[in-house]
N, C-alpha and C positions, 0 to 999 in steps of 0.2 A: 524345709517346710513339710506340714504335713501330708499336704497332696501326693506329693513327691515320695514321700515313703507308699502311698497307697495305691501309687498308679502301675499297673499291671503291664506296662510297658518298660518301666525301669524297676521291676523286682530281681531281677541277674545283675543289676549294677550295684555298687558298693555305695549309698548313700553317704554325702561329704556332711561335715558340721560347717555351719557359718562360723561360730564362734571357738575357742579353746579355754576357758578360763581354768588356769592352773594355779593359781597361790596357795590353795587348798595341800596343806603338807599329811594331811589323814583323809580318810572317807568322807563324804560330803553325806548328812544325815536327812536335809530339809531344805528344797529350793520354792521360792515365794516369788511371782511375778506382782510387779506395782501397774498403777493405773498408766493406760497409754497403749498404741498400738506396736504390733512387735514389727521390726526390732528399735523402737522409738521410746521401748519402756525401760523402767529398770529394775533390776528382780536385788531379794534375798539370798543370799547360801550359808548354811551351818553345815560346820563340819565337828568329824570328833574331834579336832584339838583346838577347841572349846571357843572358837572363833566365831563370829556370824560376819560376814562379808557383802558393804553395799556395792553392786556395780552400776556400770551404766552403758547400757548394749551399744545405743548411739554411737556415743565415742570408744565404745572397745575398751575402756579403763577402769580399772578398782578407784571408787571412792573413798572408801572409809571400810577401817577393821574392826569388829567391836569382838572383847575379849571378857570371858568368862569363868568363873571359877568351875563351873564344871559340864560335862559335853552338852549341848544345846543337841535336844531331840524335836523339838516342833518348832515353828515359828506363824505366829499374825502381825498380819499387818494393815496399820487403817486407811482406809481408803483414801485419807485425803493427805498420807506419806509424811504425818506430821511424828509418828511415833509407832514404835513395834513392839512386840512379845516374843519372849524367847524362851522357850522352856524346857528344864532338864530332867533327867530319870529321876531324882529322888523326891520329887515333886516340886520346887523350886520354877517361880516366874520372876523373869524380868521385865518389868516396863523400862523401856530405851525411847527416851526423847530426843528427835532430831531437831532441837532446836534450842534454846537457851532463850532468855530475855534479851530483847533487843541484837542477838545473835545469831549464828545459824549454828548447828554441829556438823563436823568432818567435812568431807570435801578436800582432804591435802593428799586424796591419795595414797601411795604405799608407804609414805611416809607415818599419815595420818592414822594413831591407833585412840581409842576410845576404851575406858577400861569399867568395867559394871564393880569395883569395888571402890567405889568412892566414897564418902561420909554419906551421904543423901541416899545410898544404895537402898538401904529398907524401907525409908520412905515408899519405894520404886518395887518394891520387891511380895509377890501374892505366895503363900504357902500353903500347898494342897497337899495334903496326908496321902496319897495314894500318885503314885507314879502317871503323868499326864505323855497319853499317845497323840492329841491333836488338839486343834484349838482354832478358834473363828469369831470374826468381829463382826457383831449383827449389824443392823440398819440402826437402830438406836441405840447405839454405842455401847453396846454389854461382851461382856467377854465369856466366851462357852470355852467352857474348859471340859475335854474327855480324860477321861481314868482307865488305867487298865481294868479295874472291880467294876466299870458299868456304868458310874457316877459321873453325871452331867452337870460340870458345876455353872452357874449364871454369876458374873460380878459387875458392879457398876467401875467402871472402867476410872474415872474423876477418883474417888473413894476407894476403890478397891474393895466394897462391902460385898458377902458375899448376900446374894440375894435371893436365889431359887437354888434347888437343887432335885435333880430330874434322875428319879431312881426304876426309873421303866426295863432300862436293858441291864439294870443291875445282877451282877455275877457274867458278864461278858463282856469284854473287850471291847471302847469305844478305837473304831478305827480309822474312821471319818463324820466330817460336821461339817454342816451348811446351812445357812439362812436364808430364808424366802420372806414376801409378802405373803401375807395371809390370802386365801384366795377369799371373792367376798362369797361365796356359796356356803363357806362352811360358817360364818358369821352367826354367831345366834343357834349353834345347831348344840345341843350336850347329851350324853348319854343315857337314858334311862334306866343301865341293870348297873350302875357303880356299885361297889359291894364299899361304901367309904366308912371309916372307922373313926373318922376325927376329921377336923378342919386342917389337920398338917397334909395328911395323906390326900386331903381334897383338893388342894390343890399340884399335887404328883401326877392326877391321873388329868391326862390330853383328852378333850372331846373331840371323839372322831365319827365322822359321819359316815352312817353306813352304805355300802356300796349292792346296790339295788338291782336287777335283771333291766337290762334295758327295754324299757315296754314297748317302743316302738318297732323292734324287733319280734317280739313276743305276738303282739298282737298284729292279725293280718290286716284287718279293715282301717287302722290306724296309719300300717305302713304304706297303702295303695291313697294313701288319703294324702301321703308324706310329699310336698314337694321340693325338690331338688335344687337350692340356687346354683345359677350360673352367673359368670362372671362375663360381660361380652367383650371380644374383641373390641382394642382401637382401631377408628378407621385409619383408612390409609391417607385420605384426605382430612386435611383441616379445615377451620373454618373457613368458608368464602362468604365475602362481605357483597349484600347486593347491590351495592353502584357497581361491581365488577362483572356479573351477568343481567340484568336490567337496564335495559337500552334507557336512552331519555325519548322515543318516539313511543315505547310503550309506556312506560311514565303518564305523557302528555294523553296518548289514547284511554287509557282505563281513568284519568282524570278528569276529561273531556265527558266519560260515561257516568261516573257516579256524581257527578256535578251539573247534569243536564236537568230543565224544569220539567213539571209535569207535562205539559202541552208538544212542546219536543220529544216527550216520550209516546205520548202517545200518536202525535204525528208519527214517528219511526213503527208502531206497532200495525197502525194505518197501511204504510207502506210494504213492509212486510206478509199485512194477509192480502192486498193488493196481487204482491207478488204471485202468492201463492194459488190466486186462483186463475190469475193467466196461467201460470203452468200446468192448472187443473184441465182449463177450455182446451189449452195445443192438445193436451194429451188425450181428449176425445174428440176434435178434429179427425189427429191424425187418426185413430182406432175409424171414423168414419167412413174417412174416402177409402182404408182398406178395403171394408166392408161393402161399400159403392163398387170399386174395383172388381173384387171379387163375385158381385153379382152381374156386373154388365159383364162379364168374363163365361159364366153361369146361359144367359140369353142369349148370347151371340153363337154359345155350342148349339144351345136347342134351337136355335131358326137355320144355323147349316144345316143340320140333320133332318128338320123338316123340307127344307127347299131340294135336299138333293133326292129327297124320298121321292115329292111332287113329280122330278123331270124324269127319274126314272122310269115313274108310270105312265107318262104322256107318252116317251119316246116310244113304250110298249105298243100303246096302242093308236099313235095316228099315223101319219104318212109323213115323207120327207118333208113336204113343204110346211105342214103342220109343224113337225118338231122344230123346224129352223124356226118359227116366228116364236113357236117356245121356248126356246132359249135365250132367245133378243129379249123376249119378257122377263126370263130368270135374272140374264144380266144385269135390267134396268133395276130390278128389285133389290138385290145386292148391293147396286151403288145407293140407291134412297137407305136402303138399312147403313152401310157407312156413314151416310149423310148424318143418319139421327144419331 
C-alpha cells in the first residue's frame, strides 16, 4: 500500500509486494490498471517480448496473453474493459477486442494466447507516421494519441478516422495525456491576440483563459468586507422528539390558557391587580407601625429626661418630707405615662 511506503515509522523496514507477477520473459514496458478498487481490479502489462498480459489481482491469475508483432510501448484502455490499444515504436496501434459476437475473448488463462495477426488485423489496426509515447481514451470515446515530434493525434475510436490534430507542443516529446471535463468557467471564454492564418490553424489553437491577480487580495476594503464560511459542528445530541420532554399536565395547562374565554381572562386579570394591591397596603402597614414605633420610642426618651430633671431640682431645694411626697408623685406619673 501506499501509506505504508510513506509512513515514517516503517521507512528502515524493507517494504514486501502483495503480489509477484512473473510470466513476463523481457522488461515490462507499460502497466494499465482497469476499473474497480485495488486489489479487486484488473490491470494491463506490455512487455518487450511483444506480449500484452490480462490479469486478475482478485484471484492472483493470468487471464489471457495477447501477442504482437512488434514490442508494445504504451497501452489504453476503455473504461468499460470492452476493448484496448496497444502501441508500438514504429508507430503502429492495435485495437484488441475483448469480446466477439455473442462471445467473450480469453479467459483460459496460461493456456489461453490471443494473437493480433489475424485476417481482420487492419481492419483493427491505426497507423501514425511518427513513433507514439502515450495514449488515452477520453470521456467521448476519442483516442489521443502522443508522438515523439509533439503531435497530438485525436481518432474516433468506432472508424478510426483521424479527426483533430493538436500541434501546440509540436518539436517536444509528448510524454503524458489525460482527459478532464471541461471546467464551466472557461466555457465561452476565447482569446483575443490569435495571430490565426487560416481556418486549419484556427482550430490548433486552445482558448485559454487568462489567469488575473486575485483582487480580493489586492484590494484592502474588499478583503475586510470578505466573509469567511464556516462549516459548524454536529451536535452531540440528536433529535429529541417532544412527547419525550413535555409532560401531559403542561400540555393540559398551556391548553387550559390559550383556550380560556374573554370573561375568565379578564376575571384572572381582576384577581391578579387585586392581589397586588394587598401586597401594596401590607407593605405600608408595616413601614407604619415602624414609624409609630419608633416615634413612641422617641417620647418616652424625652418625658424620662424631663421627669428626672423635675425631681432633681425639687430634691434641691425642699426638705425631707417634701421630697418624699415628691417622689410618690413622680412614681404615680410614670405608671399613668405606662398606662397611656
Amino acid at each position: 500500500m501506499f501509506s505504508r511506503l510513506i509512513d515514517e515509522d516503517l521507512q528502515n523496514d524493507l517494504p514486501l509486494s502483495l503480489f509477484s507477477l512473473s510470466d513476463h520473459t523481457l522488461p515490462v514496458t507499460d502497466i494499465i490498471c482497469g476499473v474497480g478498487a485495488f486489489p479487486s481490479c484488473r490491470i494491463l502489462t506490455a512487455s518487450v517480448d511483444h506480449s500484452v498480459k490480462l490479469w486478475d489481482l482478485a484471484e492472483k491469475s493470468l487471464l489471457t496473453t495477447f501477442m504482437f508483432p512488434q514490442v508494445i510501448s504504451s497501452l489504453a484502455w476503455d473504461v468499460t474493459e470492452r476493448l484496448f490499444f496497444a502501441a508500438s515504436s514504429d508507430g503502429s496501434i492495435y485495437q484488441m477486442n475483448l469480446f466477439r459476437e455473442r462471445e467473450a475473448v480469453g479467459g483460459g488463462g496460461v493456456s489461453d494466447v490471443v494473437h493480433a495477426t489475424d485476417e481482420t488485423r487492419n481492419e483493427r489496426l491505426i497507423t501514425v507516421e511518427d513513433p507514439v509515447t502515450c495514449m488515452v481514451i477520453s470521456m467521448s470515446s476519442s483516442l489521443l494519441v502522443g508522438t515523439s515530434s509533439g503531435l497530438i493525434h485525436i481518432y474516433d475510436i468506432p472508424t478510426h478516422q483521424l479527426m483533430r490534430t493538436i500541434t501546440t507542443h509540436k518539436g517536444f516529446s509528448i510524454a503524458y495525456l489525460s482527459t478532464m471535463l471541461k471546467p464551466v468557467d472557461l466555457i465561452g471564454h476565447i482569446s483575443l491576440t490569435m495571430d490565426v492564418g487560416g481556418s486549419a490553424d484556427a482550430n490548433n489553437v486552445i482558448p485559454i483563459r487568462p489567469v488575473v491577480a486575485f483582487q480580493r487580495i489586492r484590494d484592502v476594503k474588499t478583503r475586510d468586507l470578505h466573509e469567511v464560511s464556516m462549516l459548524l459542528p454536529m451536535r452531540d445530541h440528536g433529535y429529541r422528539d417532544e412527547t419525550t420532554f413535555y409532560s401531559e399536565e403542561a400540555v393540559v395547562h398551556d391548553q387550559s390558557y390559550f383556550l380560556q374565554t374573554s370573561a375568565s381572562q379578564e376575571r384572572g386579570q381582576d384577581t391578579v391587580a387585586l392581589q397586588s394591591r394587598v401586597t401594596d397596603l401590607e407593605a405600608e402597614l408595616s413601614l407604619l407601625r415602624g414609624q409609630l414605633g419608633q416615634a413612641k420610642g422617641v417620647n418616652n426618651h424625652m418625658w424620662e429626661n424631663v421627669v428626672q430633671r423635675l425631681i432633681g431640682q425639687v430634691k434641691v431645694k425642699g426638705v425631707d418630707g417634701t421630697s418624699t411626697n415628691t417622689n410618690v408623685d413622680d412614681s404615680e406619673r410614670v405608671r399613668k405615662l405606662g398606662r397611656s
